[in-house]
C-alpha positions in Angstrom: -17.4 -40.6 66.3 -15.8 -39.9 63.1 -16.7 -36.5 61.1 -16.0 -36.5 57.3 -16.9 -32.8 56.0 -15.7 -31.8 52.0 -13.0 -34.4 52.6 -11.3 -33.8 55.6 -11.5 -36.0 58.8 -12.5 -35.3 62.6 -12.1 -37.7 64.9 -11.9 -37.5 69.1 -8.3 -37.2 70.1 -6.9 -38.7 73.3 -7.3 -34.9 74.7 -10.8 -34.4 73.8 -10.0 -32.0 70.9 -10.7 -32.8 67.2 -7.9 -34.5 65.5 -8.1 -33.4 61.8 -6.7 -35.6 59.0 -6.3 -35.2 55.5 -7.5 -36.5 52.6 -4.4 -39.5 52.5 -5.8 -40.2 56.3 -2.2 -38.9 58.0 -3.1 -36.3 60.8 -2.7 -33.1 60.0 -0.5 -31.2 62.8 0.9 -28.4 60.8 -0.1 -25.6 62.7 0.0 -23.3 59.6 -2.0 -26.0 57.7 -4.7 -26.1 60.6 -4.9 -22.0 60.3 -5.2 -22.3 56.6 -8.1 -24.4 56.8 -9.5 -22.4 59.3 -9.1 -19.3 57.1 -10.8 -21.4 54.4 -13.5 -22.4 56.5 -14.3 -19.1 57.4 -14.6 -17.6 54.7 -17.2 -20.7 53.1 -19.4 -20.0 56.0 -19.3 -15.9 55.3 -19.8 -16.6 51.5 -22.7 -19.7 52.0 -24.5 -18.3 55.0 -25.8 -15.1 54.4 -29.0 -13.6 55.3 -30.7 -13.1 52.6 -29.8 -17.2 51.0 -31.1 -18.5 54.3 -34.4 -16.4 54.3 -34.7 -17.3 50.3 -34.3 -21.2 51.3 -36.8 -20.5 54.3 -38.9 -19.0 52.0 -39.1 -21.9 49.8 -39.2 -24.1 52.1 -42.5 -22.8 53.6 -43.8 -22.0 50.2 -44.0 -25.9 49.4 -45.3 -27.2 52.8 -47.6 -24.3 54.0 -51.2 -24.1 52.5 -51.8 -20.8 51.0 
């Protein structure tokens, strides 16, 4: 299984963990790298997944395939 997600590769490693690769397909094992893309990742899901955007999409959502 191979995971492609705003450019960057997962795939299974030999240990079971998630292998990440870059963009020019080399792995990335820089374990400063790794926490910077953490840190990034973090802070996309804090800024794209808040309350109120989820209940607004919800919202729509049931607006257009509820009767009412």
């Amino acid at each position: 299984m191979k995971i492609l997600l705003y450019g960057i590769n997962f795939t299974p490693g030999a240990d079971r963990h998630m292998q990440v690769h870059g963009r020019d397909g080399r792995a990335v094992d820089n374990p400063a790298a790794l926490e910077n893309l953490r840190q990034q990742a973090l802070i996309r899901f804090q800024e794209a997944f808040t309350w109120p955007d989820v209940l607004a999409q919800y919202e729509a959502l049931l607006t257009r395939y509820l009767p009412g």
